[in-house]
MARTORTOR-910698 format. One record per residue (C-alpha): residue in three letters; x negated, y, z negated. Coordinates in steps of 0.5 Angstrom, whole numbers. Example, Ala and Ser with C-alpha at 12.3 -4.5 7.8 and 13.67 -1.06 7.14 Angstrom:
! residues 2
('ALA', (-25, -9, -16))
('SER', (-27, -2, -14))
END
This chain:
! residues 387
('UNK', (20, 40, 37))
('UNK', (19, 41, 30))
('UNK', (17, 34, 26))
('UNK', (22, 31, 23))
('UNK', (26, 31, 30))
('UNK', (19, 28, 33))
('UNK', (19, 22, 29))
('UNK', (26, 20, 29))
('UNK', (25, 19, 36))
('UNK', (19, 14, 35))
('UNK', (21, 6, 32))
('UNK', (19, 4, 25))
('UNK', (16, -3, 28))
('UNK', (14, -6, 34))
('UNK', (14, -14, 37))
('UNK', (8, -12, 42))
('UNK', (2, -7, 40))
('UNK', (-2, -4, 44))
('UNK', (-8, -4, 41))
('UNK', (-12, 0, 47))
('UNK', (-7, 7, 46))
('UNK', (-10, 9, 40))
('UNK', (-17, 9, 40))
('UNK', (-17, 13, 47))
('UNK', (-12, 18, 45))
('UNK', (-16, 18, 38))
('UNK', (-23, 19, 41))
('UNK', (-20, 25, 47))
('UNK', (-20, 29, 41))
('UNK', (-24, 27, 36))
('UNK', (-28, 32, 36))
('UNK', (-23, 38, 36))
('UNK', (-21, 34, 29))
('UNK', (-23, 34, 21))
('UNK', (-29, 30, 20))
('UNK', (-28, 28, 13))
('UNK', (-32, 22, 9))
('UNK', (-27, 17, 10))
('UNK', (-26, 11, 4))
('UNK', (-22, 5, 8))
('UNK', (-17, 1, 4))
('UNK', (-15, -6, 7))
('UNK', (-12, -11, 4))
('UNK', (-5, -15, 3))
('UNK', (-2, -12, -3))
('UNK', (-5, -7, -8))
('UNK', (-9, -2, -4))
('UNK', (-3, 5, -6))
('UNK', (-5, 4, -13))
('UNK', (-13, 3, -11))
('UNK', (-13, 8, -7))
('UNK', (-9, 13, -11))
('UNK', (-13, 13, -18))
('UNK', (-19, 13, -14))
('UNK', (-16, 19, -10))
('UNK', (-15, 23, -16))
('UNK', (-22, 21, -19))
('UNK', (-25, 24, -15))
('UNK', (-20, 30, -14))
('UNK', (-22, 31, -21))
('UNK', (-28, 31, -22))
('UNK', (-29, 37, -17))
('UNK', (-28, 34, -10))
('UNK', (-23, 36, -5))
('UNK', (-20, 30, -3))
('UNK', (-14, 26, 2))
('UNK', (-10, 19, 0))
('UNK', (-6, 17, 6))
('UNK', (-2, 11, 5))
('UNK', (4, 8, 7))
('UNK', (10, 7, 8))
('UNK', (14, 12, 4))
('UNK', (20, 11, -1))
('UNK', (23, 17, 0))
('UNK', (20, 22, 3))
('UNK', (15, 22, 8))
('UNK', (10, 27, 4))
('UNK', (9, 21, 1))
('UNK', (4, 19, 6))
('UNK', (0, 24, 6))
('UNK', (-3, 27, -1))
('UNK', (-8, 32, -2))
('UNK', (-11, 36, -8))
('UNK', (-7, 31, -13))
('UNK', (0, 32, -10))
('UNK', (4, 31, -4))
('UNK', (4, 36, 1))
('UNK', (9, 41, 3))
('UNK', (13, 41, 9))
('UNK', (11, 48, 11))
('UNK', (4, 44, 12))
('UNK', (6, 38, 16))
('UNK', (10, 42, 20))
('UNK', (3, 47, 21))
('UNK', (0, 41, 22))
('UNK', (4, 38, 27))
('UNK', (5, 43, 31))
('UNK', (-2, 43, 32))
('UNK', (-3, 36, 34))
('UNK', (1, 38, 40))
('UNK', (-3, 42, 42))
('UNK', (-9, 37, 42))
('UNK', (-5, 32, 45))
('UNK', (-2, 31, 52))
('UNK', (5, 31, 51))
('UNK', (5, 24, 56))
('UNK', (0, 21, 50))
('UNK', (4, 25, 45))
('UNK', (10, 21, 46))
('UNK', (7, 15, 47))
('UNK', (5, 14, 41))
('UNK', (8, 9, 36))
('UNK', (12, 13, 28))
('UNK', (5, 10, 24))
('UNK', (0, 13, 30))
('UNK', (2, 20, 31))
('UNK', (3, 19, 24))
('UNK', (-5, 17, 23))
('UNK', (-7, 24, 27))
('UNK', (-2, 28, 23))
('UNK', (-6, 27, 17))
('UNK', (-12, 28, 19))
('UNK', (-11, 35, 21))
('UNK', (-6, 37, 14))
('UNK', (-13, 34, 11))
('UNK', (-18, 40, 14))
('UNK', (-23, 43, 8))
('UNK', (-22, 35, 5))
('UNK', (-30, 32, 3))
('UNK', (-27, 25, 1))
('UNK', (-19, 21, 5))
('UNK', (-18, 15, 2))
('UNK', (-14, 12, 8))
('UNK', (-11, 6, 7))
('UNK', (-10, 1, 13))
('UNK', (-2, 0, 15))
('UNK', (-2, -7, 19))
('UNK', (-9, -12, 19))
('UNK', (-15, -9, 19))
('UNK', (-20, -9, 25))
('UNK', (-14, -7, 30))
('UNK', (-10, -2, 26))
('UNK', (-10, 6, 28))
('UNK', (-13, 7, 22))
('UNK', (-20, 3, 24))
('UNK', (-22, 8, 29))
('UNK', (-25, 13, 24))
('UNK', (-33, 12, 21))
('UNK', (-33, 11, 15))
('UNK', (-37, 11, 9))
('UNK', (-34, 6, 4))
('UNK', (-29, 0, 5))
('UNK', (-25, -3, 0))
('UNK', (-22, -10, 0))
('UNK', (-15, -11, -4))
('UNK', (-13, -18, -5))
('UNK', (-12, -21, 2))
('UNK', (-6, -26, 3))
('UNK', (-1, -28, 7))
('UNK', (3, -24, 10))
('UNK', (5, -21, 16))
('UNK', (3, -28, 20))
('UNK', (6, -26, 27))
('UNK', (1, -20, 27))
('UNK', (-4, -23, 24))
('UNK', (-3, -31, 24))
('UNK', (-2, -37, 19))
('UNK', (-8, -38, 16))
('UNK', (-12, -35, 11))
('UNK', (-18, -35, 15))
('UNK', (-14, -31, 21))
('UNK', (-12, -27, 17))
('UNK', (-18, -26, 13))
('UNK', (-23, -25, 19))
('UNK', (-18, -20, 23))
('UNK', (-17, -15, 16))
('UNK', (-26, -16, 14))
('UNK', (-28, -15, 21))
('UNK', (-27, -7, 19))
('UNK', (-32, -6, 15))
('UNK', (-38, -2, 18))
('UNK', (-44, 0, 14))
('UNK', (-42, 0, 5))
('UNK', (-35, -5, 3))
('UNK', (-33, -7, -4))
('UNK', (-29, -13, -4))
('UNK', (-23, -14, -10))
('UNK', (-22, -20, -13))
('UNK', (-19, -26, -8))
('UNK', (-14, -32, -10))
('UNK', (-17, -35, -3))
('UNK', (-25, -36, -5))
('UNK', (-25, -38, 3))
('UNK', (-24, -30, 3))
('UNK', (-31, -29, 0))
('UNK', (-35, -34, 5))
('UNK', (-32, -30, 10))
('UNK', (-33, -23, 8))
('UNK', (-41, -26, 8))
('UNK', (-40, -28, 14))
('UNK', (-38, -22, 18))
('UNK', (-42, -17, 13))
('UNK', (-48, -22, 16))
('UNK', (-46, -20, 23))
('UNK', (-45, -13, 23))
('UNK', (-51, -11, 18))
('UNK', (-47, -8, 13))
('UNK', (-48, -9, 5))
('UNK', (-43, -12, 2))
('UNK', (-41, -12, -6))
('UNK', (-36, -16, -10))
('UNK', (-33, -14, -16))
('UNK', (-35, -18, -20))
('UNK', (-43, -16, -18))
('UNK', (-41, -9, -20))
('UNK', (-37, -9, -26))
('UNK', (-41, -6, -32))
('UNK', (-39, -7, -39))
('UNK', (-37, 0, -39))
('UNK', (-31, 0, -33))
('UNK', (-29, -7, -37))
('UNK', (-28, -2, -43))
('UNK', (-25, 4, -40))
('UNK', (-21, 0, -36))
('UNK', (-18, -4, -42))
('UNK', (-17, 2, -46))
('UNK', (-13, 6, -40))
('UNK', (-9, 0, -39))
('UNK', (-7, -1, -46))
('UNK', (-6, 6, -46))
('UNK', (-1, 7, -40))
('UNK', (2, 1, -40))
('UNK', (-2, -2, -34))
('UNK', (0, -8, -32))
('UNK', (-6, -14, -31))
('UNK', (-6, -13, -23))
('UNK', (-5, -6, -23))
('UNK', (-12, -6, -29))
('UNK', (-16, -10, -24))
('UNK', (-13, -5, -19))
('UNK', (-16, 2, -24))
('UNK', (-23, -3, -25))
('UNK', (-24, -3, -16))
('UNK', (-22, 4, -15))
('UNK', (-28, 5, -22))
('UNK', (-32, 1, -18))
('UNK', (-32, 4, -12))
('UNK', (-33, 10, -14))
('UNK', (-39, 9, -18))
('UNK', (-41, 5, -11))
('UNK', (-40, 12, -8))
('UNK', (-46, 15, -12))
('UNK', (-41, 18, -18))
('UNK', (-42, 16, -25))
('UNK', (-34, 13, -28))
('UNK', (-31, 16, -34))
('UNK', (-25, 16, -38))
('UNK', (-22, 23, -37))
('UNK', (-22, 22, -28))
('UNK', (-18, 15, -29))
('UNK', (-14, 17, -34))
('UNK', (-8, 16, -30))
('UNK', (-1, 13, -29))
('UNK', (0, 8, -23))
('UNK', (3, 10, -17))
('UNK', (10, 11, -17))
('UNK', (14, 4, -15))
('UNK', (8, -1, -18))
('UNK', (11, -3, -24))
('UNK', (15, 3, -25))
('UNK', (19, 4, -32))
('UNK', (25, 8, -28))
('UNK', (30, 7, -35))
('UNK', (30, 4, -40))
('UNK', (32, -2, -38))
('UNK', (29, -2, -31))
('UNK', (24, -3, -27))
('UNK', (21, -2, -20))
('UNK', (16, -5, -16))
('UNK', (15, -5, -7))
('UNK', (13, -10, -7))
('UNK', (15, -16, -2))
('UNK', (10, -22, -1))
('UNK', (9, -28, -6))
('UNK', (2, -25, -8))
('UNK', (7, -19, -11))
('UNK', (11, -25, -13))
('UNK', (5, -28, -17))
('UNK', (3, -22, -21))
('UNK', (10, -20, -22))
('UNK', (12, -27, -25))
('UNK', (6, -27, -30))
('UNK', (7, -19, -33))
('UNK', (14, -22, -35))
('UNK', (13, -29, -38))
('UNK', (16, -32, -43))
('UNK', (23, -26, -42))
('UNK', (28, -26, -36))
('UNK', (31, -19, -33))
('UNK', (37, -19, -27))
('UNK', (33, -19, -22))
('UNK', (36, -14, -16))
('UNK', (34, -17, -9))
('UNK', (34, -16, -2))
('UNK', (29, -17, 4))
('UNK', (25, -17, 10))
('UNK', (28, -23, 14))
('UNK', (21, -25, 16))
('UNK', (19, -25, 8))
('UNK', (18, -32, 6))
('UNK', (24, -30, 1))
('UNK', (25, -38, -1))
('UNK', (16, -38, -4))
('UNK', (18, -32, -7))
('UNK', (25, -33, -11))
('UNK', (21, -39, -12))
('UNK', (16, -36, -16))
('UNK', (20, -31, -19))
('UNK', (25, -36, -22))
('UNK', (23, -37, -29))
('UNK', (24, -30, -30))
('UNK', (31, -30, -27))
('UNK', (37, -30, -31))
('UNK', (41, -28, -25))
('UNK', (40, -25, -18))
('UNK', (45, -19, -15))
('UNK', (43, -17, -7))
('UNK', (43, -11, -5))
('UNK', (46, -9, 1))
('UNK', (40, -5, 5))
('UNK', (43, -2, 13))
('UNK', (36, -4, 17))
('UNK', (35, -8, 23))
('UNK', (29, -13, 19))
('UNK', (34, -15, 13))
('UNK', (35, -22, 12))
('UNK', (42, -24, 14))
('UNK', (46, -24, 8))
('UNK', (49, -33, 9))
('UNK', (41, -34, 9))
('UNK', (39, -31, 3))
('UNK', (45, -34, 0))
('UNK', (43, -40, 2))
('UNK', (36, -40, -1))
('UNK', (39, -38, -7))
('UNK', (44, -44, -8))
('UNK', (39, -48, -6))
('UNK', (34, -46, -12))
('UNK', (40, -46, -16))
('UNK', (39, -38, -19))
('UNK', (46, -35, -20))
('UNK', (48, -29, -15))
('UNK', (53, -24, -13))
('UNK', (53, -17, -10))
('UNK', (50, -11, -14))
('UNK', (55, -6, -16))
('UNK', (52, -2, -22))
('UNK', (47, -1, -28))
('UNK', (50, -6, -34))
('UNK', (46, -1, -40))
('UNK', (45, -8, -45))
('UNK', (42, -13, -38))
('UNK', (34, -13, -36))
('UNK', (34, -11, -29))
('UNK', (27, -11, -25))
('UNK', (28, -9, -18))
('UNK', (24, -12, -12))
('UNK', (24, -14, -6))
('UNK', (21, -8, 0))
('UNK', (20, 0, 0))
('UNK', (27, 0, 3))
('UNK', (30, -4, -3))
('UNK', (27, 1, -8))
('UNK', (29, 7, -3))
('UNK', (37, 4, -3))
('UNK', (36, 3, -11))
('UNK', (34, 10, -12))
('UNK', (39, 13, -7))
('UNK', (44, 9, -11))
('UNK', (42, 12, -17))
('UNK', (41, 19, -15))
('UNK', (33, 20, -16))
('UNK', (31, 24, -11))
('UNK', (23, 25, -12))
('UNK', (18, 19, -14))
('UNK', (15, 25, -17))
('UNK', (14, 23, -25))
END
């Protein structure tokens, strides 16, 4: 069965994980796969654009080197980059169809869309020194935590995710940090319990640990306030280009202007038109660095979301910047019914109707999840992330 067919049998998203069903499959074959130096990305949000630049930092100064992340917008070659570029179909379709003949075909099936999904990039990474593989859900129990790894990077944790990863800041910090292993670098937090957690653990488990801000020179201050200034970074995405330097230069490298000189991956504050911007982000973390890159203006906001979001935390957030809301309508299972958004909206006194097409004289930031950017995009005929 060729890969597209393969994975349209698998669900995006489960109410119970087995925890136990990929680290047996994994450790069946470990030896039969690439053995790479794994770079681990775990956090709430930034960890794409973290991990993208340090990708193509290291790309370019000579390394061939893997991103793996998650999820797509609209193409599924989006999760597994390689070389500075996506890979093709011919490759991933190679690499599934060896991957089948590794696993059994009862073990096969019974892994889940983000599992399979894991391997798959391990194997279209043969030849790769470096993968920067970014974690999909939690830390210590996602797929991508059974790989040795040389480095782990933590992006800004906050809440999210809550019937996976619990309620609070310190269940969800201590399952996301207990990934570390032997060398982390810690982003800057919103939570300063994060930190005293992340001692905690490294403690226990033998592991140095360094912050940002322990790392920071006056050097990658100055380059990346240049580069952001220079490629229209936003404050949150120049702390994202600031980590990545960081450990990259925690990794035995020296940083330099020409390997970060580099736009932000596509959907992070992304200038589509004139008139629009697009942006995958999806929690009240996102909400926050948003608000602040657009204080003191007000943009047409085109919404949808998740109906396990706190959608009201975020409109809230956004609503200084709003001049009005138009909901798009998105066709997947998760989406927040239409009566309850609406609710929230009039409750937050934010005018709203349903999105129909691009005024050329209104603002307009697009917000709200990976499937509100693929819907939009769709609308809109662009077909490729690539830019």
């Amino acid at each position: 069965m060729r890969l597209n067919d393969f994975l349209a049998n698998k669900p995006l998203f489960y109410d119970v994980i087995d925890y136990e069903r990929f680290p047996k499959a994994y450790r069946a074959i470990a030896h039969l796969l690439p053995s790479p130096k794994i770079i681990h990305l775990v956090g709430t949000n930034a960890k794409g654009s973290t991990g993208r630049f340090l990708a193509n930092a290291l790309h370019r100064s000579g390394k061939r080197v893997g991103h793996y992340t998650s999820p797509h917008i609209l193409r599924f070659n989006e999760r597994i980059y390689r070389d500075g570029d996506e890979v093709s179909d011919e490759v991933l379709e190679e690499a599934h169809q060896k991957l089948l003949t590794l696993l059994s075909e009862s073990v096969a099936e019974s892994l889940s869309y983000f599992e399979y999904t894991t391997l798959l990039a391990m194997v279209a990474y043969e030849g790769c020194e470096y993968v920067v593989c970014e974690a999909g859900l939690g830390g210590e129990f996602d797929a991508t935590n059974v790989f040795d790894k040389v480095l782990s990077i933590f992006t800004p944790i906050d809440f999210d995710h809550a019937a996976f990863l619990g309620t609070s800041i310190d269940s969800i910090a201590t399952t996301k940090l207990r990934s570390m292993q032997s060398i982390a670098l810690l982003g800057r937090q919103k939570h300063i319990d994060v930190e005293c957690i992340a001692r905690t653990i490294a403690d226990e488990k033998g592991c140095e640990l360094y912050t940002l801000m322990e790392r920071l020179t006056p050097s990658i201050e100055e380059i990346a306030l240049l580069l952001a200034t220079k490629n229209s970074l936003s404050d949150y995405l120049r702390d994202n280009l600031m980590l990545a330097m960081a450990a990259y230069e925690l990794l035995g490298y020296e940083a330099d202007e020409s390997l970060f000189d580099q736009k932000a991956l596509f959907g992070r504050l992304s200038r589509i038109a004139s008139n629009i911007t697009l942006d995958v982000g999806h929690n009240a973390l996102a909400a926050e660095s948003i608000a602040l890159n657009y204080r003191g203006k007000k943009v047409t906001l085109i919404y949808n979301t998740y109906g396990d979001k706190d959608y009201r935390e975020i409109l809230s957030i956004l609503a200084p910047i709003i001049e009005s809301v138009e909901i798009i309508e998105v066709s997947e299972g998760r989406i927040v019914e239409r009566r309850l958004l609406e609710s929230v909206l009039h409750e937050l006194d934010i005018p709203y109707r349903s999105f129909d097409e691009i005024n050329n004289k209104q603002e307009y930031l697009v917000f709200g999840s990976f499937s509100v950017a693929e819907t939009f995009l769709k609308r809109i005929n662009v077909t490729s992330t690539l830019v």
